[in-house]
C-alpha positions as CSV (number, residue, x, y, z in Angstrom):
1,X,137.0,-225.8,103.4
2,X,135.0,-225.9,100.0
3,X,136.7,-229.3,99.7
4,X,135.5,-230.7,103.0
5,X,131.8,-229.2,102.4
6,X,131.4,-230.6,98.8
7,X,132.6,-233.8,100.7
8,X,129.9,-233.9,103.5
9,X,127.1,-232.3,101.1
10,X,128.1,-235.5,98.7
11,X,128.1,-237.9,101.7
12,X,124.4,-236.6,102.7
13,X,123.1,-236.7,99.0
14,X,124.3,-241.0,99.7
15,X,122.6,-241.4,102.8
16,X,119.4,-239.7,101.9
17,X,119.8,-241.6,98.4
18,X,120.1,-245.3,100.0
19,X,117.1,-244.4,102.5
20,X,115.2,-243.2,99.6
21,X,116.3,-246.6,98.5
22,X,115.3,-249.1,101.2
23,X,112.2,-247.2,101.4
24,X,111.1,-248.1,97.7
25,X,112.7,-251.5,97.2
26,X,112.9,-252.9,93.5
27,X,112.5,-249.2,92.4
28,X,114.8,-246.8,90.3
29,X,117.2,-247.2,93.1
30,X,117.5,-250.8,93.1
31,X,120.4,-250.9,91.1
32,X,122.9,-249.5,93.4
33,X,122.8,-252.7,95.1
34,X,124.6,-253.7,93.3
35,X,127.8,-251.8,94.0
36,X,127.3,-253.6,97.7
37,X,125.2,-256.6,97.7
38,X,126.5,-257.1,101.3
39,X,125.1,-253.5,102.4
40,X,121.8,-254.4,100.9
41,X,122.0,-257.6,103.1
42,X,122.7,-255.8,106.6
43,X,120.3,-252.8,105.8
44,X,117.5,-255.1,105.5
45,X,118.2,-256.9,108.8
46,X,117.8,-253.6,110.4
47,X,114.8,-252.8,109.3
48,X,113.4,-249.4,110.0
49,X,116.7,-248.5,111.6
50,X,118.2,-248.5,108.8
51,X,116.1,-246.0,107.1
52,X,115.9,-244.1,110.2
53,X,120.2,-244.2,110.8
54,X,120.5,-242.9,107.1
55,X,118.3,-240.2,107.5
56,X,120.4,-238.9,110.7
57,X,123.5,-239.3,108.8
58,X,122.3,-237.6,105.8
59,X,121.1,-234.6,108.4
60,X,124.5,-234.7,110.0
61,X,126.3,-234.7,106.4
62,X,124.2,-231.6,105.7
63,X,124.9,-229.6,109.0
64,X,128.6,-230.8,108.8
65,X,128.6,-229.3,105.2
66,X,126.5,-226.0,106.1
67,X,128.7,-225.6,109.3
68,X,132.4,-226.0,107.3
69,X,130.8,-223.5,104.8
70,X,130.6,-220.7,106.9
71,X,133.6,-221.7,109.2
72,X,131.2,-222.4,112.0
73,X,133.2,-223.8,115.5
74,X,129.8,-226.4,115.8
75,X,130.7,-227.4,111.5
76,X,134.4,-228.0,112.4
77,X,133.6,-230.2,115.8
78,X,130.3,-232.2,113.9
79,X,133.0,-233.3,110.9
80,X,135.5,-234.4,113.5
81,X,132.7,-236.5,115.0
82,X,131.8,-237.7,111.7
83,X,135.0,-238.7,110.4
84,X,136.1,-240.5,113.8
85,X,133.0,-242.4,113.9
86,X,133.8,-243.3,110.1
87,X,137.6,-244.2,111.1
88,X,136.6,-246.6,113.6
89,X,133.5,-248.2,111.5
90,X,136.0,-248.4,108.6
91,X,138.4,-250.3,110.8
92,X,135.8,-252.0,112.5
93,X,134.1,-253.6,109.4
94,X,138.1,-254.4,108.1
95,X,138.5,-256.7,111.1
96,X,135.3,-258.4,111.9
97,X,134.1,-258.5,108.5
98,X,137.5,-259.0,107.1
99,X,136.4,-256.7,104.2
100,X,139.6,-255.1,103.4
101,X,137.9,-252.5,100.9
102,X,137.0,-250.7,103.6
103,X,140.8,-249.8,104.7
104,X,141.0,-247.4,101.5
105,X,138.6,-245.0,104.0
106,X,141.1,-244.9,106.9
107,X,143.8,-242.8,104.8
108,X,141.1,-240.1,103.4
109,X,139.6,-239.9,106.8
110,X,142.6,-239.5,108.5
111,X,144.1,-237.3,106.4
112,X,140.7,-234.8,106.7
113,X,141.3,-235.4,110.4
114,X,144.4,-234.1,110.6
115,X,143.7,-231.1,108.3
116,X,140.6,-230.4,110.7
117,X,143.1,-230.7,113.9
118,X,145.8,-228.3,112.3
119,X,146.1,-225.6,114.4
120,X,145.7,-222.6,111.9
121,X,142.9,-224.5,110.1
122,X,141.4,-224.7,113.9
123,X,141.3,-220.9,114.0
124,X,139.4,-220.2,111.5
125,X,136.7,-221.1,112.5
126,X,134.3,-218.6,114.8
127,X,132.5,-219.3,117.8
128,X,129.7,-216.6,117.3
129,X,129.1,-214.0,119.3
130,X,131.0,-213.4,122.6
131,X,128.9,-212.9,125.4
């Protein structure tokens, strides 16, 4: 699991580094534009959204993280969620955009998938207290 959490933590310390961004445009940030001009592009057209989305999916990426850390049943469901809904944006922006850079996510999302659906990494994971 210390893998998959250093993976989530990572993907938080992103998302709460391009809202950062968008909220201070032409700052210190500014050059990480670069590495996606196009990103830039639709961020803006969102607006506040934007901002708003990356802060929820730097909080998820966090609680995913926490949650895998201490083999938590809610850690092991969130990253499931969180890797599905990156599977189908990854294939979603390959189609419509026709951006096939984003295909190379499909195969290290998947693969985390499967790892997370395997049944003895399923068990050990707790459910807290039994009541």
């Amino acid at each position: 699991m210390f893998v998959l959490s250093i993976f989530f933590a990572l993907g938080s310390v992103i998302a709460g580094l391009t809202a950062i961004a968008l909220l201070s445009p032409g700052g210190t940030l500014e050059p990480m534009w670069r590495l996606n001009p196009q990103a830039h592009i639709a961020f803006l057209g969102m607006g506040l959204w934007a901002i708003l989305l990356m802060l929820v999916v730097s909080a998820a990426c966090v609680l995913s993280a926490v949650g895998l850390w201490i083999r938590a049943w809610w850690g092991h469901r969130l990253a499931l969620f969180l890797l599905a809904v990156n599977l189908v944006g990854d294939g979603a922006n390959a189609i419509v955009r026709g951006d096939p850079r984003t295909l190379i996510g499909l195969p290290i999302a998947g693969a985390f998938v499967v790892y997370l659906l395997n049944p003895k990494v399923r068990s050990g994971f707790w459910r807290g207290r039994q009541v």
